[in-house]
FIVONU-794661 format. One record per atom (N, C-alpha, C): residue number from 1; residue in three letters; atom name; z, x, y. Coordinates in steps of 0.05 Angstrom, whole numbers. Atoms other than C-alpha are relative to their C-alpha. Layout:
FIVONU-794661
REC, NUM, ALA, CA, Z, X, Y
...
//
This chain:
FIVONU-794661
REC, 1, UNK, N, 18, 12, -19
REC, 1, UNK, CA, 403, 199, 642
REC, 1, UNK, C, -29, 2, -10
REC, 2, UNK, N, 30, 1, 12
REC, 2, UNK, CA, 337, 225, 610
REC, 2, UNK, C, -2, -16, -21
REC, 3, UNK, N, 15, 16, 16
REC, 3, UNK, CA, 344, 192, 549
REC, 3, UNK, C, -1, -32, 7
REC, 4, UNK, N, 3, 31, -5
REC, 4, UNK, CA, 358, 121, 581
REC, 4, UNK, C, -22, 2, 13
REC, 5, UNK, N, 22, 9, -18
REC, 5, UNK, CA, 299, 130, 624
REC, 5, UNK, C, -22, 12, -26
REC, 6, UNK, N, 22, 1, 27
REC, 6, UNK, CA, 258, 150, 556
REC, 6, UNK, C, -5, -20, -11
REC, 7, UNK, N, -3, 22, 20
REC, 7, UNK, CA, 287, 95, 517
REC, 7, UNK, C, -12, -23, 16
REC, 8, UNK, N, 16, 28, -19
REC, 8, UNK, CA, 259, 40, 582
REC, 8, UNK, C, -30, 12, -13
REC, 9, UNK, N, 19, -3, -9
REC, 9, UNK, CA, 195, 76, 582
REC, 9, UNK, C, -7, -6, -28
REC, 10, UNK, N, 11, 6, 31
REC, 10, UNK, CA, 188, 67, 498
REC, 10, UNK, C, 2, -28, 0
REC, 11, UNK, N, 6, 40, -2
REC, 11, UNK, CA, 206, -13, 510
REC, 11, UNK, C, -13, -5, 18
REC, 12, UNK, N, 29, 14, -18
REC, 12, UNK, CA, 155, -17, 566
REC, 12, UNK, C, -16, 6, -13
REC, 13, UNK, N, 28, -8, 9
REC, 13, UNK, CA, 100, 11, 523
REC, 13, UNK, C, 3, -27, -27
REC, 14, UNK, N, 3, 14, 20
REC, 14, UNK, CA, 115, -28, 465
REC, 14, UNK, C, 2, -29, 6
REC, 15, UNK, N, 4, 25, -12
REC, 15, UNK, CA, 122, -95, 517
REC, 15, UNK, C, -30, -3, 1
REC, 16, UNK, N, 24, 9, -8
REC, 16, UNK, CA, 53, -77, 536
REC, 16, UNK, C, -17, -5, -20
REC, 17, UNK, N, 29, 7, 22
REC, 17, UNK, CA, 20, -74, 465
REC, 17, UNK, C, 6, -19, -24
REC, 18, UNK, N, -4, 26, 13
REC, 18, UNK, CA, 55, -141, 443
REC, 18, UNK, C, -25, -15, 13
REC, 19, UNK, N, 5, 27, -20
REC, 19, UNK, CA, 14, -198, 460
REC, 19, UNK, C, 15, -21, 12
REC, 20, UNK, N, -8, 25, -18
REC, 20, UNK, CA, 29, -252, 510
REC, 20, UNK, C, 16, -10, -20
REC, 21, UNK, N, -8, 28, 28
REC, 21, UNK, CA, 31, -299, 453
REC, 21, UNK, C, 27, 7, -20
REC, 22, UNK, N, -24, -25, 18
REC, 22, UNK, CA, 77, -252, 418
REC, 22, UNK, C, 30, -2, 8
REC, 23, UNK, N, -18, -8, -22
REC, 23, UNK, CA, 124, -243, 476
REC, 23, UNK, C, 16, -25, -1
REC, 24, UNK, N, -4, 22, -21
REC, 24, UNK, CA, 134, -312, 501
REC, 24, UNK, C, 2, -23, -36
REC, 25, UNK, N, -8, 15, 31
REC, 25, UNK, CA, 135, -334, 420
REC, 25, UNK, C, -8, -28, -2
REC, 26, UNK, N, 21, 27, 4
REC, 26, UNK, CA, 81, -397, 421
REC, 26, UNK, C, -16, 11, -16
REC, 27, UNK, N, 22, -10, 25
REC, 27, UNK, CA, 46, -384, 351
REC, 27, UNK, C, -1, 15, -14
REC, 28, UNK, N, 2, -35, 9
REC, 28, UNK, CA, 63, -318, 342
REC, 28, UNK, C, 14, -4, -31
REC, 29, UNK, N, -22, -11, 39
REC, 29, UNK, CA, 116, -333, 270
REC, 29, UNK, C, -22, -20, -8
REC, 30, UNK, N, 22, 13, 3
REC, 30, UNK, CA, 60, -393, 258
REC, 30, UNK, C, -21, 20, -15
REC, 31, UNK, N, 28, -30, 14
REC, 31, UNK, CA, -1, -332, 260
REC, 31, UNK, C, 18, 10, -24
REC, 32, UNK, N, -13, -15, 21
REC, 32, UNK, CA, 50, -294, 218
REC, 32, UNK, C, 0, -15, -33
REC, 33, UNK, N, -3, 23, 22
REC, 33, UNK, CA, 69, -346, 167
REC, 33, UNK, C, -41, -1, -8
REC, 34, UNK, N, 30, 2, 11
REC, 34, UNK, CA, -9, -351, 154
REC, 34, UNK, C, -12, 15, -17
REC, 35, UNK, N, 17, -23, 11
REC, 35, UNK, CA, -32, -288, 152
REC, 35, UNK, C, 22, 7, -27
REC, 36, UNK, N, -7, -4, 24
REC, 36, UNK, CA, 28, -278, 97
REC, 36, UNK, C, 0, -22, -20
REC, 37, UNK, N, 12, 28, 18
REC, 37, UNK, CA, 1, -342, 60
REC, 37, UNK, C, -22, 13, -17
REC, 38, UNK, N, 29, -13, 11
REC, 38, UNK, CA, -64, -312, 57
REC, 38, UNK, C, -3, 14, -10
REC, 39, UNK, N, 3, -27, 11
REC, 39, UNK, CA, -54, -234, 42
REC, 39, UNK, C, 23, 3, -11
REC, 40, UNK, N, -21, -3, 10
REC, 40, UNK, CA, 19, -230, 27
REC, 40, UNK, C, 0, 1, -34
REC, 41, UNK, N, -6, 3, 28
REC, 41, UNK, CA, 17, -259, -46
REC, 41, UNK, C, -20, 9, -14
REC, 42, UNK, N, 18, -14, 25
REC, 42, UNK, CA, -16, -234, -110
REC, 42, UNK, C, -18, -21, -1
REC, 43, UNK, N, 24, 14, 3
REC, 43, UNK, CA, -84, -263, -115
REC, 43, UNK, C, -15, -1, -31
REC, 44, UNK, N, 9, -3, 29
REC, 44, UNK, CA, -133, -274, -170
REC, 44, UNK, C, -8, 30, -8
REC, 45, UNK, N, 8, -28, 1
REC, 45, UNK, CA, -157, -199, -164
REC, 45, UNK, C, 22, 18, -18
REC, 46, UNK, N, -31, -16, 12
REC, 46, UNK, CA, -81, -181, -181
REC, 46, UNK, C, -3, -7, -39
REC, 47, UNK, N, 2, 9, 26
REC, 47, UNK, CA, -93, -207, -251
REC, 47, UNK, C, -8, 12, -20
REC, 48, UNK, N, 14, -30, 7
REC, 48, UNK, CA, -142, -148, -268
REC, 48, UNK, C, 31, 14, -11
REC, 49, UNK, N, -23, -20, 13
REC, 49, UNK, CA, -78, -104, -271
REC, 49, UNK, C, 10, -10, -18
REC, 50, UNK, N, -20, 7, 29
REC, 50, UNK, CA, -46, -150, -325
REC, 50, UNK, C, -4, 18, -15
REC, 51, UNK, N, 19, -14, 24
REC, 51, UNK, CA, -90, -110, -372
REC, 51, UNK, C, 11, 24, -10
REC, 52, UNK, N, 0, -26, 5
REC, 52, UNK, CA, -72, -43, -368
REC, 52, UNK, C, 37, -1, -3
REC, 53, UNK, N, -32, 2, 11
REC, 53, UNK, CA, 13, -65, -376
REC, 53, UNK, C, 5, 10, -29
REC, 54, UNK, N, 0, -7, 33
REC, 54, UNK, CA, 41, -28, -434
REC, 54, UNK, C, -3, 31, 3
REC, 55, UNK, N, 4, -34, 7
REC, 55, UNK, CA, 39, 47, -464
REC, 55, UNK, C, -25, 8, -16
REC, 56, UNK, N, 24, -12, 4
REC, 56, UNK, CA, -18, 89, -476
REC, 56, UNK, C, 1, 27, -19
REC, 57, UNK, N, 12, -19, 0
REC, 57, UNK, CA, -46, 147, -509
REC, 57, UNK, C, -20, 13, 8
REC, 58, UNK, N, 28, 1, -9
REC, 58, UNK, CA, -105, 186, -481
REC, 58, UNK, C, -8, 26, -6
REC, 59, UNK, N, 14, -29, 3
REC, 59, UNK, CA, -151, 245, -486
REC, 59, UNK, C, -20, -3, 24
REC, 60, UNK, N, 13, -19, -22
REC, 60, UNK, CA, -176, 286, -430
REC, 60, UNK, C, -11, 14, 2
REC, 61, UNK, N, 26, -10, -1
REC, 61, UNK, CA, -240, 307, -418
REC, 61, UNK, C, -7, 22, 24
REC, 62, UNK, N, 6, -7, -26
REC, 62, UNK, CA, -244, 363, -358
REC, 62, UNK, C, -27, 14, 2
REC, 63, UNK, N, 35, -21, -3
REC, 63, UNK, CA, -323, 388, -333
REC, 63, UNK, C, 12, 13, 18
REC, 64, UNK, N, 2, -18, -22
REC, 64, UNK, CA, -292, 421, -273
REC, 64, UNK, C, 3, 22, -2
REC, 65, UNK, N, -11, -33, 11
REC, 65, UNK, CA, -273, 484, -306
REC, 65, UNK, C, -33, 10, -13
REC, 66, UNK, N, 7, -20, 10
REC, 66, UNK, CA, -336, 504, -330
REC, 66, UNK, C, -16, -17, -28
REC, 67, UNK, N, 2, 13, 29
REC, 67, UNK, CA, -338, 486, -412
REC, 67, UNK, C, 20, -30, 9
REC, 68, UNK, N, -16, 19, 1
REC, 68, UNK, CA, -312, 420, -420
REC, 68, UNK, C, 28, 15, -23
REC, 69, UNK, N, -32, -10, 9
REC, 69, UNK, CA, -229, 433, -438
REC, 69, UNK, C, 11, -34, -3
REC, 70, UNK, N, -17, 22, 12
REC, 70, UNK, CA, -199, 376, -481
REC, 70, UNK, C, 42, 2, 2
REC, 71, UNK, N, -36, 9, 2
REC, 71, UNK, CA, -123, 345, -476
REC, 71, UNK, C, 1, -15, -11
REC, 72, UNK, N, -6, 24, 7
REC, 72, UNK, CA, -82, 292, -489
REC, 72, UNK, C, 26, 0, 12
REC, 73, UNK, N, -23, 12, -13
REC, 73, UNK, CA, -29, 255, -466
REC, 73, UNK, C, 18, -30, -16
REC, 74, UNK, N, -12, 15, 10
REC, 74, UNK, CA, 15, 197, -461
REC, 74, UNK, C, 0, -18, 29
REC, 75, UNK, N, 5, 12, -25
REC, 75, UNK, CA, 9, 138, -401
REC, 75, UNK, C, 14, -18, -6
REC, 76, UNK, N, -11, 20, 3
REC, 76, UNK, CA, 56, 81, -390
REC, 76, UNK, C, 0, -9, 27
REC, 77, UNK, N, 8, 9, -32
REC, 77, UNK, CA, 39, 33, -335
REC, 77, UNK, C, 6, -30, -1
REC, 78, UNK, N, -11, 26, -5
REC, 78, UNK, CA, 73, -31, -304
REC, 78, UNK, C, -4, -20, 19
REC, 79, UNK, N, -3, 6, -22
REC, 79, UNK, CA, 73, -77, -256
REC, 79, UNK, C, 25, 5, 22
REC, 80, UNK, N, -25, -4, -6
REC, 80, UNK, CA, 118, -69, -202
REC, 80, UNK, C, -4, -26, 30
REC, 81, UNK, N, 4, 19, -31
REC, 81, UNK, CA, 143, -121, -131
REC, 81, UNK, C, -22, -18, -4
REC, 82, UNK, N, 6, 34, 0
REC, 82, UNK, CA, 124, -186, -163
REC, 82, UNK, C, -28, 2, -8
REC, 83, UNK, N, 30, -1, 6
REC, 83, UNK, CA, 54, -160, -195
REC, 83, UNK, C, -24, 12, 24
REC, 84, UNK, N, 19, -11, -23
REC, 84, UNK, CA, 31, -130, -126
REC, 84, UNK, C, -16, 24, -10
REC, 85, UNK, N, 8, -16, 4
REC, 85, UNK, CA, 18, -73, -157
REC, 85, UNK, C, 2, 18, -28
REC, 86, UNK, N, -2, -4, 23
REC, 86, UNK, CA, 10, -31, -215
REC, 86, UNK, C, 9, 33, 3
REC, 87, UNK, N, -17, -28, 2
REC, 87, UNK, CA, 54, 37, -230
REC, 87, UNK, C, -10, 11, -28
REC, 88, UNK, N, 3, -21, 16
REC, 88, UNK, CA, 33, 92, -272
REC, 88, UNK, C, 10, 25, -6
REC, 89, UNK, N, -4, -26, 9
REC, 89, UNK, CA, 58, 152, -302
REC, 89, UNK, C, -13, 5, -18
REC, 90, UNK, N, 16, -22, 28
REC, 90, UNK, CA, 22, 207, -347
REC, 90, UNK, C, 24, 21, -5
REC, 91, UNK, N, -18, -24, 15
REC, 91, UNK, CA, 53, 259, -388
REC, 91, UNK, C, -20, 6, -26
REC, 92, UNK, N, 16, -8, 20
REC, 92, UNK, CA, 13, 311, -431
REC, 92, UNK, C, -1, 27, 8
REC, 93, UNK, N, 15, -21, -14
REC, 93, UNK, CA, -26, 381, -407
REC, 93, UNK, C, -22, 11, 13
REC, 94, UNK, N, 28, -12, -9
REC, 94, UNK, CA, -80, 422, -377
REC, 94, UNK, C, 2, 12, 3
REC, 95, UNK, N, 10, -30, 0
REC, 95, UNK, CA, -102, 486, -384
REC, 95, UNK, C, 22, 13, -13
REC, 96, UNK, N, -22, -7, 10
REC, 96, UNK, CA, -42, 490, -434
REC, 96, UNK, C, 22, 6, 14
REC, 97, UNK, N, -29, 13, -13
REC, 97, UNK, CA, 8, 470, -387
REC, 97, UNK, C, 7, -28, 9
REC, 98, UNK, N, -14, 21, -2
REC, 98, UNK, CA, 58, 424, -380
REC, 98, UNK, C, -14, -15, 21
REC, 99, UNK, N, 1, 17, -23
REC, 99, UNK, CA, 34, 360, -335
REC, 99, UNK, C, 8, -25, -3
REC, 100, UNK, N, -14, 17, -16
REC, 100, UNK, CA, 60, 304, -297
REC, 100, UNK, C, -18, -12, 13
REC, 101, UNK, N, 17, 18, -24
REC, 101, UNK, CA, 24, 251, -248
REC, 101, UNK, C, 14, -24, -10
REC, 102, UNK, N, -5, 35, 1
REC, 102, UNK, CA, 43, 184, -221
REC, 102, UNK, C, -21, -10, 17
REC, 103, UNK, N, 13, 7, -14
REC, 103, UNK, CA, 4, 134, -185
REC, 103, UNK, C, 8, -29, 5
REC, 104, UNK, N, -5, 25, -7
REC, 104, UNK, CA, 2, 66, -154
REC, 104, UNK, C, -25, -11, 6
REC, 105, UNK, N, 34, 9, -6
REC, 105, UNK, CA, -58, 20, -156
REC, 105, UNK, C, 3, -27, 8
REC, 106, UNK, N, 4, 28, -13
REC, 106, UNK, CA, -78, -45, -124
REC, 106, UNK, C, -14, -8, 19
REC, 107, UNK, N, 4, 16, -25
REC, 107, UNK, CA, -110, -101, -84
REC, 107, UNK, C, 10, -10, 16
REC, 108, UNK, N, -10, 15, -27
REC, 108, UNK, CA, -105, -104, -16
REC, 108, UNK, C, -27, -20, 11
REC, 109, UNK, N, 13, 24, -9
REC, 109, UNK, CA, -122, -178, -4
REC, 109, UNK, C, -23, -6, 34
REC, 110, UNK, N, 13, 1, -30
REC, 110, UNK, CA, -140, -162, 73
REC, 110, UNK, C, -16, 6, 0
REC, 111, UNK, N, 28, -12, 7
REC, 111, UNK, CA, -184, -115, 60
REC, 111, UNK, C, -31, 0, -15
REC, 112, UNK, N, 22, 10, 22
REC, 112, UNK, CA, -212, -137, 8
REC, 112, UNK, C, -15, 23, -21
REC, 113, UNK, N, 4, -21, 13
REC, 113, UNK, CA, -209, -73, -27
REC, 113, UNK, C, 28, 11, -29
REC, 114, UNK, N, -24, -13, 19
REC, 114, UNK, CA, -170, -35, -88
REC, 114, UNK, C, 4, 23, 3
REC, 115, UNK, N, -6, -16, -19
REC, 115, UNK, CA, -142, 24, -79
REC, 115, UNK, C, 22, 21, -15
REC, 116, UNK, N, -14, -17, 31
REC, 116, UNK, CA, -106, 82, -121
REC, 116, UNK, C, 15, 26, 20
REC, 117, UNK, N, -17, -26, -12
REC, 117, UNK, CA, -55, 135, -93
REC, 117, UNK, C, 10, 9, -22
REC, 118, UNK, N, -15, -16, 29
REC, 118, UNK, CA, -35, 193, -148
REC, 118, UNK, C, 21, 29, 15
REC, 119, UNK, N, -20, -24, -1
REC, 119, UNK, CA, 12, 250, -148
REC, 119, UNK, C, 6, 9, -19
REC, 120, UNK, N, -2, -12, 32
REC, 120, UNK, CA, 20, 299, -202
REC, 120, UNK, C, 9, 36, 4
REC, 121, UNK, N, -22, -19, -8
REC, 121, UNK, CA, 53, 369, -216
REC, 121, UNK, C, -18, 28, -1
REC, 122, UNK, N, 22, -22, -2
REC, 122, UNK, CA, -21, 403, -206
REC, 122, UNK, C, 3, 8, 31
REC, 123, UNK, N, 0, -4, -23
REC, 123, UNK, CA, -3, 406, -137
REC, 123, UNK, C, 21, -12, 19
REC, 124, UNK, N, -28, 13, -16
REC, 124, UNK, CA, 41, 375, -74
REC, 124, UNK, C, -15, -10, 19
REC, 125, UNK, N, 19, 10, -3
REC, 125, UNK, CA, -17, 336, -54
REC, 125, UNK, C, -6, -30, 3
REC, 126, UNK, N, 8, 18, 11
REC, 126, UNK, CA, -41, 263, -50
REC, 126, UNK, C, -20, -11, -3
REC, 127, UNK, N, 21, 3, 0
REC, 127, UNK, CA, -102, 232, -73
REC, 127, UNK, C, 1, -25, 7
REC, 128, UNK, N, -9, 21, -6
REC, 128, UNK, CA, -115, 172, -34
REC, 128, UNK, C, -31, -15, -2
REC, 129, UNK, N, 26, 12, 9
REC, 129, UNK, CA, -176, 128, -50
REC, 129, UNK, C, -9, -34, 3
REC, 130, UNK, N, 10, 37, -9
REC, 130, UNK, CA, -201, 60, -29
REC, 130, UNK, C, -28, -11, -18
REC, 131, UNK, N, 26, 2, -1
REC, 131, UNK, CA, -263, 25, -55
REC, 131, UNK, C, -2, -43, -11
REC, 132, UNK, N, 8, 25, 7
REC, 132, UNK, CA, -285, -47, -95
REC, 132, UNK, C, 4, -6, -22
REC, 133, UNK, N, -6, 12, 25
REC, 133, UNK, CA, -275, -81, -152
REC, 133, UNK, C, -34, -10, -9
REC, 134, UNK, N, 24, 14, 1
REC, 134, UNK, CA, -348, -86, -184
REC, 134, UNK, C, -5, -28, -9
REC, 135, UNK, N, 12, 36, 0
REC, 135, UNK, CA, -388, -149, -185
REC, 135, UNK, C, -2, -6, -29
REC, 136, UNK, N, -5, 6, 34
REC, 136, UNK, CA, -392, -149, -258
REC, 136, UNK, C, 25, 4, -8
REC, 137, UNK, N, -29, 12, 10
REC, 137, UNK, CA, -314, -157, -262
REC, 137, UNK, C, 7, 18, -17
REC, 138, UNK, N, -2, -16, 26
REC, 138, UNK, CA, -316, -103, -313
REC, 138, UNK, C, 20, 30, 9
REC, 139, UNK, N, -4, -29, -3
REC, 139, UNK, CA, -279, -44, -275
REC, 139, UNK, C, 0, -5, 28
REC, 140, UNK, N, -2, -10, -31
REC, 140, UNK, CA, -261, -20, -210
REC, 140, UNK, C, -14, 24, 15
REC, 141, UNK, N, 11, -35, -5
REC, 141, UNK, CA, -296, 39, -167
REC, 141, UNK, C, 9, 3, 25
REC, 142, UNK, N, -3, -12, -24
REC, 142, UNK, CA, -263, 72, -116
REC, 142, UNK, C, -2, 27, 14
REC, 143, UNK, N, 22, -21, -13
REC, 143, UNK, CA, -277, 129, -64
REC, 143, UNK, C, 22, 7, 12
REC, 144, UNK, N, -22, -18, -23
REC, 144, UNK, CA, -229, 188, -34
REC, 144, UNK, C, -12, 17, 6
REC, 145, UNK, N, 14, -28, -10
REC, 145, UNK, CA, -241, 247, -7
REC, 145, UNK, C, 25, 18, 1
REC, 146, UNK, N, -24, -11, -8
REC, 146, UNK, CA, -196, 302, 0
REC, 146, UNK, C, 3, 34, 0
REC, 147, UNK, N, 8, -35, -10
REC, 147, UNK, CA, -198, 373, 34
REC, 147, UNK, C, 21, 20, -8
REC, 148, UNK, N, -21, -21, -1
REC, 148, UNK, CA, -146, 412, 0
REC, 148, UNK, C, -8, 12, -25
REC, 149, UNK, N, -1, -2, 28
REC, 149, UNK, CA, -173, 419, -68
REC, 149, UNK, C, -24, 29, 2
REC, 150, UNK, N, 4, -28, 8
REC, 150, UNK, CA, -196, 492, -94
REC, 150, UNK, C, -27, -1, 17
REC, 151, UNK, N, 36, 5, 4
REC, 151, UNK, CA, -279, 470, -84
REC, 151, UNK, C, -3, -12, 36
REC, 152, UNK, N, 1, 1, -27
REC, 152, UNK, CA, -263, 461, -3
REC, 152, UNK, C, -1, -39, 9
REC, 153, UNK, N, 5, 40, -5
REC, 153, UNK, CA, -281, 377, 28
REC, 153, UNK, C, -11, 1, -27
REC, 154, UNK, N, 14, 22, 34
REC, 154, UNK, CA, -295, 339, -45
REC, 154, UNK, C, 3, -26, 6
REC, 155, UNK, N, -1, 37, -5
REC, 155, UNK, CA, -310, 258, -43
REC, 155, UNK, C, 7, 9, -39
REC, 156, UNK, N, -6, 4, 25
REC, 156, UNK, CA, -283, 240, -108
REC, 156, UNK, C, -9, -33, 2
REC, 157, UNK, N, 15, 34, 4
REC, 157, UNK, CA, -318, 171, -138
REC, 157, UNK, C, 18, 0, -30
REC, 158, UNK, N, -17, 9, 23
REC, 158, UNK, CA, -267, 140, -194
REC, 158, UNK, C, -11, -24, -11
REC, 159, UNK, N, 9, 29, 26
REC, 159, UNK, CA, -289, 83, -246
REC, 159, UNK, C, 17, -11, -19
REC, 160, UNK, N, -27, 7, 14
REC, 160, UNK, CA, -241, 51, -287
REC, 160, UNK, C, -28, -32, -22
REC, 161, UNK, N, 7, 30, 19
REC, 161, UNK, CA, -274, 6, -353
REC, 161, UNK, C, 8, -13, -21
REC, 162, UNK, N, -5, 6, 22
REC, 162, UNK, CA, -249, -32, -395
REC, 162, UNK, C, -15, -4, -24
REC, 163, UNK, N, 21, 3, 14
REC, 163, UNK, CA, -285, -28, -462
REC, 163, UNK, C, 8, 1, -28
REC, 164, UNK, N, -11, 7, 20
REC, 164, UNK, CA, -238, -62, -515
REC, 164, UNK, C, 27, -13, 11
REC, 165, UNK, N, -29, 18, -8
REC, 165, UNK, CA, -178, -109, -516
REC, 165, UNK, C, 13, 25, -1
REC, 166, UNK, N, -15, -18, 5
REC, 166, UNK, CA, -143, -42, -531
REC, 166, UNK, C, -2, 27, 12
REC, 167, UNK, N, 24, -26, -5
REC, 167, UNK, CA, -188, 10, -502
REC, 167, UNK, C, -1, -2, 32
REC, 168, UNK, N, 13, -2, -31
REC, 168, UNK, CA, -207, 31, -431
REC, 168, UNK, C, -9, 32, 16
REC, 169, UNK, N, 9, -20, -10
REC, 169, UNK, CA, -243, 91, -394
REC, 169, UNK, C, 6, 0, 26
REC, 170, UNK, N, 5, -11, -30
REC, 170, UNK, CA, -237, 127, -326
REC, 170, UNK, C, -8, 21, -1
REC, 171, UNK, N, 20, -24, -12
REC, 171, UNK, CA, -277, 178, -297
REC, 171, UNK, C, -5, 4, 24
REC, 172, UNK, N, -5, -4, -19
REC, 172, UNK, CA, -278, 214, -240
REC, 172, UNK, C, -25, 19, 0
REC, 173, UNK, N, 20, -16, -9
REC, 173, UNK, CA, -341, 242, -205
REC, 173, UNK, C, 8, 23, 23
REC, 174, UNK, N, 4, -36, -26
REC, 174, UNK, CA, -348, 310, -157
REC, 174, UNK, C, -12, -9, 21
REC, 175, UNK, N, 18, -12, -18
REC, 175, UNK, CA, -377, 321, -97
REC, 175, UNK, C, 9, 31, 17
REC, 176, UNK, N, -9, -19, -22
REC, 176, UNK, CA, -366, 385, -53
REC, 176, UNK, C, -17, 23, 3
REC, 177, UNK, N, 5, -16, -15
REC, 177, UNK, CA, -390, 437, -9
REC, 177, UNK, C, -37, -5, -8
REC, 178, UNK, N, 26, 19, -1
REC, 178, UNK, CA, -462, 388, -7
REC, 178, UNK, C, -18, 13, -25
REC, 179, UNK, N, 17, 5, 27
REC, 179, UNK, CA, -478, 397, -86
REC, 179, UNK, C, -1, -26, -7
REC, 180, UNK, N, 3, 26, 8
REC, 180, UNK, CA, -494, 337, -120
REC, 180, UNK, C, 23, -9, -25
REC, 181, UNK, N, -15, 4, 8
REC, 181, UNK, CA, -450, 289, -155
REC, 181, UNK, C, 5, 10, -26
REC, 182, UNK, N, -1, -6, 33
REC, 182, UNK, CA, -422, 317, -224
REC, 182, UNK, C, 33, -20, -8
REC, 183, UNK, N, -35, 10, 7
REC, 183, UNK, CA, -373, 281, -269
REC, 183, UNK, C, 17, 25, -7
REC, 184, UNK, N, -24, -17, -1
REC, 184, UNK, CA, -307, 319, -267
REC, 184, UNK, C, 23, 0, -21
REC, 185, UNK, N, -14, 9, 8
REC, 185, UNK, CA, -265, 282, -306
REC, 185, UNK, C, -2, -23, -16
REC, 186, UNK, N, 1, 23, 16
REC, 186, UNK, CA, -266, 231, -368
REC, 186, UNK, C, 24, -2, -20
REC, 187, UNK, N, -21, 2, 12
REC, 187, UNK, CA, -206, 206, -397
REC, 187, UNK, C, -5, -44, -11
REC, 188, UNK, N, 3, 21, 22
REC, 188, UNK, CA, -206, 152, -458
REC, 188, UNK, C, 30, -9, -8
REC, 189, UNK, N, -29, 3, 8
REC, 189, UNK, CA, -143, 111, -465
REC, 189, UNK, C, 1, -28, -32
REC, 190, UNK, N, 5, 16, 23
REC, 190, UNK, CA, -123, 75, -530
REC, 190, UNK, C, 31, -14, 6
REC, 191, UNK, N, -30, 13, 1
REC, 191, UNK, CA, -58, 22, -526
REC, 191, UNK, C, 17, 11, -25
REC, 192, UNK, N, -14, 3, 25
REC, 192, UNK, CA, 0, 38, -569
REC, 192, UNK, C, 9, -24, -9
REC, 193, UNK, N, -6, 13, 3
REC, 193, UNK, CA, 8, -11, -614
REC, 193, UNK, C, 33, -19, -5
REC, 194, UNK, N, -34, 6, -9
REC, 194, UNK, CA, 62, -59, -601
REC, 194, UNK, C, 3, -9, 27
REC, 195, UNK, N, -8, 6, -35
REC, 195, UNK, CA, 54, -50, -521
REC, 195, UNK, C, -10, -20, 18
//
């Protein structure tokens, strides 16, 4: 008896925050059909990611420790779901251990923003980051924040440039506990050839 009188009271709430138009279904698959005309499919923005398709090598630059501490690695990154988006994995070290990270990057057409989610085996964490695609076409810059990391609330500012048919940089700036911005992170990727 409680849960049938739960389960009415969850389809009255979700009657009330349909619209009319919704309800009564004049326009509503119409609106729909539009809006996935408009934002649904891969745009010209999506085209950017062609670039970075293919396997990598890289070297890793870290300032957050202190002395800058060099790596290297290995990055292979694809598109994935029709070019919506772009998939990454790394494989290499830090601080002379084994590491791991994946990520997923892309434009969301609605927003009108790009947008980078990572995961990696420095933690059980996600870094989630929104920002723009600059006006000089040359690179993306986006903006997270995220309160779990050693240095207490940090804004992290990411850059991404390309700077060779073969070549491309990212870098990741600091902020936290209201010092001023430092770069954190510079990593130089070179294509393997072939990819």
């Amino acid at each position: 008896m409680r849960l049938t009188k739960l389960f009415a009271a969850v389809a009255a709430s979700f009657a009330l925050a349909i619209p009319a138009t919704a309800q009564e279904g004049d326009g509503h698959d119409a609106l729909m059909m539009e809006w996935m005309e408009k934002y649904a499919q891969p745009g010209p923005e999506h085209e950017y990611l062609k670039y970075f398709v293919g396997d990598w090598t890289f070297v890793n630059t870290n300032y957050s420790m202190g002395e800058p501490v060099t790596s290297e690695g290995t990055a292979h990154y694809e598109l994935v779901l029709d070019g919506r988006y772009l998939s990454a994995t790394h494989a290499g070290e830090s601080g002379g251990m084994a590491f791991e990270g994946m990520g997923i990057s892309g434009f969301d057409r609605a927003t009108g923003e790009c947008f980078q989610y990572w995961i990696d085996s420095m933690g059980t964490g996600v870094l989630k980051s929104r920002g723009k695609i600059r006006e000089d076409g040359k690179g993306d810059l986006v903006v997270g924040a995220d309160n779990s990391s050693p240095w207490g609330p940090t804004t992290w500012r990411m850059v991404t440039d390309i700077t060779g048919e073969d070549t491309f940089t990212f870098k990741m700036y600091m902020a936290s506990l209201g010092e001023p911005e430092t770069l954190a992170m510079q990593i130089e990727y070179t294509r393997v050839e072939g990819s």
